[in-house]
C-alpha positions as CSV (number, residue, x, y, z in Angstrom):
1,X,-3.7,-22.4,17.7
2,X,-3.7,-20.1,20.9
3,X,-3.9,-16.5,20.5
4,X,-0.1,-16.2,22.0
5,X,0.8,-18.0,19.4
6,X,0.0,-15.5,16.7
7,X,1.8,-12.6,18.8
8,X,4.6,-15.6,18.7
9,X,4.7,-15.8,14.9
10,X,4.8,-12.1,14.9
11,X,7.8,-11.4,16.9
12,X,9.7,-14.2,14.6
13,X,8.8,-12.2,11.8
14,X,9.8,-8.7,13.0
15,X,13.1,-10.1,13.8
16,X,13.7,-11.9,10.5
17,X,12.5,-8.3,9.2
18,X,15.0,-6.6,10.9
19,X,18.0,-8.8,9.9
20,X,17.0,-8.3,6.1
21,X,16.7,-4.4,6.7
22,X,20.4,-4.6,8.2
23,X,21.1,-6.1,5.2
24,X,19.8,-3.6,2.7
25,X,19.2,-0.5,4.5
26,X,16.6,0.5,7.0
27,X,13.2,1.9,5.8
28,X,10.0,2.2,7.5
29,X,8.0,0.6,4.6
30,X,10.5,-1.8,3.8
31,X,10.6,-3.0,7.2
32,X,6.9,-3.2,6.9
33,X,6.6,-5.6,3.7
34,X,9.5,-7.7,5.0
35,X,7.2,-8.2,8.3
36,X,4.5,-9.4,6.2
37,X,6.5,-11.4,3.9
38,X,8.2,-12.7,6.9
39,X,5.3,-13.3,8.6
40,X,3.6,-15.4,5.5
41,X,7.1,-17.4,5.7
42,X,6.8,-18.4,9.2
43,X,3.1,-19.2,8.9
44,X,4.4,-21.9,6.0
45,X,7.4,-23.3,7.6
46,X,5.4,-23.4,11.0
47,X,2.4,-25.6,8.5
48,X,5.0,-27.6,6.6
49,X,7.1,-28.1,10.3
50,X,3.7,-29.4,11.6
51,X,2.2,-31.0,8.7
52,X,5.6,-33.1,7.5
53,X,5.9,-34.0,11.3
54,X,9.4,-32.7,11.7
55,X,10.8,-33.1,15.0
56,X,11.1,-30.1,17.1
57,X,14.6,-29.2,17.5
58,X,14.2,-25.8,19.2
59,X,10.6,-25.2,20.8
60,X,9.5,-22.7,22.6
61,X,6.8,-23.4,25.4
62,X,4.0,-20.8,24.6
63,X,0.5,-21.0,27.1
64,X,2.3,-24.7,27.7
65,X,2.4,-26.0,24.6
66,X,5.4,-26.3,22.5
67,X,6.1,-23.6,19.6
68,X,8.2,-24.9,16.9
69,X,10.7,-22.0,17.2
70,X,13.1,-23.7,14.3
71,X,10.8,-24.0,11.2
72,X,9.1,-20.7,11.8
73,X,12.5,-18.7,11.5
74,X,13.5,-21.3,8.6
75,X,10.4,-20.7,6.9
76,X,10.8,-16.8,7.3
77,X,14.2,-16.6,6.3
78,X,13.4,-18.6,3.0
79,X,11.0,-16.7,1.7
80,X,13.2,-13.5,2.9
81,X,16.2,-14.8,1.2
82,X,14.1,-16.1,-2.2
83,X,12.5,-12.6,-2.4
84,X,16.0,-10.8,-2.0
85,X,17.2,-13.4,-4.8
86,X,14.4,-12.3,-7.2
87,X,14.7,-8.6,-6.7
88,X,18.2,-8.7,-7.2
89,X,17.8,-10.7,-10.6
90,X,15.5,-8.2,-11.5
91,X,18.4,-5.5,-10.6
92,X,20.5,-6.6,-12.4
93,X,18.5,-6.7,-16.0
94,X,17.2,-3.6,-15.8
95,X,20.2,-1.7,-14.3
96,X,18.3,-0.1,-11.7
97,X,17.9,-0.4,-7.8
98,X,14.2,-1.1,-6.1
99,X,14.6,1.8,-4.5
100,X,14.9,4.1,-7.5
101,X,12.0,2.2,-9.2
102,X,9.3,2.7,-6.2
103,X,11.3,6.4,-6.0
104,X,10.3,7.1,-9.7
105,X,6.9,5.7,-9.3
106,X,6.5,7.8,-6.3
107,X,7.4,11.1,-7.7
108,X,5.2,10.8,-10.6
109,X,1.8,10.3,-8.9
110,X,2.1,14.1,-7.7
């Protein structure tokens, strides 16, 4: 896999990040672990794209090979979505946000 690639699976990441952070509000370090979980998603739907030999439906041509644009962004957004699915499971047993969990846990290490 070429270098450009990597930069490649990045950008697709950072954008899925920033659609979920429009979503639930903009912070630094959720945009952060949405990146990374983002970018773990379009590593696996890039590997499953590649490995079930799904046909590419929207490539991108990166150093002249093609880029499976479409299972990148799939595979980001469903690990995105099935992340904001548990959370909000999670939300709703204990009563309490994410926010004002990591808040809590924050202001007690001081």
């Amino acid at each position: 896999m070429p270098f450009a690639w990597y930069i490649t699976l990045l950008l697709v990441a950072a954008a899925c990040a920033i659609g979920d952070q429009i979503m639930r509000g903009f912070t630094r370090r959720g945009f952060l672990a949405a990146t990374a979980v983002a970018l773990f998603g379009t590593i696996m739907g890039w590997a499953l794209g590649v490995g079930m030999s799904l046909p590419e439906i929207v490539s991108l041509r990166v150093e002249g090979q093609p880029f499976p644009l479409l299972w990148t962004f799939l595979g980001a957004l469903t690990l995105l979505g099935a992340l904001d699915f548990v959370e909000k499971r999670s939300r709703r047993k204990s009563g309490r946000d994410m926010r004002a969990i990591l808040s809590d846990a924050s202001s007690t290490r001081r």
